[in-house]
N, C-alpha and C positions, 0 to 999 in steps of 0.2 A: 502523415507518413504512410508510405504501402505498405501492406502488407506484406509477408515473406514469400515466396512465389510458392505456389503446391499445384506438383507435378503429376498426380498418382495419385487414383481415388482410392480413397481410404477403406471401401467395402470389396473392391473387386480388383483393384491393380491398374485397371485400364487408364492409358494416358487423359487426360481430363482437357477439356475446353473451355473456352470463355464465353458465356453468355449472360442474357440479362435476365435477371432472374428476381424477384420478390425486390424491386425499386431498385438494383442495382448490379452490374455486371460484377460476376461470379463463376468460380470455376465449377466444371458439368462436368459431369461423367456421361458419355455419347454412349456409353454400353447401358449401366442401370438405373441412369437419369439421376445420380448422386448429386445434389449440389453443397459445395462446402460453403463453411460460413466461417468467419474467420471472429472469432469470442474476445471481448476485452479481456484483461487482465485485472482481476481486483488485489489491493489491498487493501489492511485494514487496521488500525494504529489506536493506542490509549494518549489519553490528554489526563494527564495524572498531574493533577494543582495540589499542593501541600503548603501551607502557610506565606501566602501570596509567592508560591516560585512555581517552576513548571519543569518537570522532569524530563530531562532529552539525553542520547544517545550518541557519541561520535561514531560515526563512519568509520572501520576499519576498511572497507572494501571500497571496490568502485562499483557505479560510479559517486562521484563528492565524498571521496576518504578525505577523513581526517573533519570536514564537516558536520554538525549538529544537524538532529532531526528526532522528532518522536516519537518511542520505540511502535515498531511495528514491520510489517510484511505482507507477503502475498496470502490471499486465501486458498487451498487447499479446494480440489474440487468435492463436492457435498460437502463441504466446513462450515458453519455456522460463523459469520463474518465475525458475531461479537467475541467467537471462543479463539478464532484466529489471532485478535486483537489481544487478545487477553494471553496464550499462549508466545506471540511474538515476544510480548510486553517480558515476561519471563524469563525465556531463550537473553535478550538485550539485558534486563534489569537485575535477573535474581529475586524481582518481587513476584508475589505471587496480587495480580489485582482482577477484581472481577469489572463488569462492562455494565454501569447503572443508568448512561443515559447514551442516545446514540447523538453526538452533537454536529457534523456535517458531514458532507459527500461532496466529496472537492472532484470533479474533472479534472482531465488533462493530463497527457501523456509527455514528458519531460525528457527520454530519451528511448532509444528503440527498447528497451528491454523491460524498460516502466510500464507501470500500471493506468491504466485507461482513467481510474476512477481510485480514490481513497475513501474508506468511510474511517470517520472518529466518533468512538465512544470517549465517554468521560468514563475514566479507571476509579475503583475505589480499594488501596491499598489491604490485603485480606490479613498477607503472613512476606514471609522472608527477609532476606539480608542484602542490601545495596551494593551491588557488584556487576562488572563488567561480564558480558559473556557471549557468545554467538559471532554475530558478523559487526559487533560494538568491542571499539578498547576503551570506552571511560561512557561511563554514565553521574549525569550531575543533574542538581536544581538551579533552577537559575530564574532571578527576578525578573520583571517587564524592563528593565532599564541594567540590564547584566547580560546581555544574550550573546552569544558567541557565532560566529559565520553558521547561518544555517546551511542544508544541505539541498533542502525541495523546497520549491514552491508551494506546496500544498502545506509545509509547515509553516511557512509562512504566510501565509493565509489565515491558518489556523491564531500564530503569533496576534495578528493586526489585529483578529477580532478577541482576541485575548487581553490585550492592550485597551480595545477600546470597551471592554468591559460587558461582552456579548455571552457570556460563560457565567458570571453572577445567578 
């Protein structure tokens, strides 16, 4: 995917150019030699297993409303990925869980507005009450062989290797 076009260097105002810059053409500032770099976007999500099921989150928004995925979000610039995961988790669940192992870093950007990169921690349920909330209308457990339309690839990713017993 391209990037979103950027007209105007972010230090000085001046219209910006295209050159090639550190392995790859980039926009220059021709007045104070700015070059932009265009940053993935992280998020960052809990894998919360409780009595062989796996806790996920329907989609209220788009994109994939109404689709399963879970809980999780973007990281917050300086956030500490695991507190992001942990705080999403929250915001979607109502539970409060902490981030005890980090279990993978899924690539891949799924549509313009997604995240570059997911990481998943394994959640360890601390305190609260199981309830819908944020940008989720139903949060539920659901067994390897009970799953309902997911929403990302990256959860399903996470699912297969769930299924095949990689999380044990």
């Amino acid at each position: 995917m391209e990037p979103v076009e950027v007209k105007y260097c972010l230090r000085c105002g001046c219209g910006l150019t295209r050159r090639r810059r550190f392995g790859a053409e980039r926009p220059v500032c021709p007045q104070c030699d700015y070059t932009h770099f265009f940053d993935p976007k992280v998020a960052a999500a809990m894998w919360v297993e409780q009595n062989d099921r796996v806790l996920l989150v329907r989609r209220a928004a788009t994109p994939a409303r109404g689709r399963w995925t879970a809980p999780g979000g973007f990281v917050n610039a300086w956030e500490d990925p695991a507190e992001a995961a942990a705080r999403e988790c929250a915001e979607e669940t109502g539970l409060t869980v902490s981030a005890s192992d980090l279990l993978e870093l899924v690539p891949g950007r799924e549509h313009p507005g997604g995240a570059g990169f997911i990481i998943f921690y394994r959640g360890e349920i601390t305190a609260g009450e199981l309830q819908a909330g944020d940008d989720a209308d139903a949060v539920d457990w659901f067994g390897p062989d009970e799953l309902p339309e997911i929403a990302f690839h990256a959860t399903g990713v996470m699912i297969a290797r769930w299924q095949a017993g990689h999380f044990t």
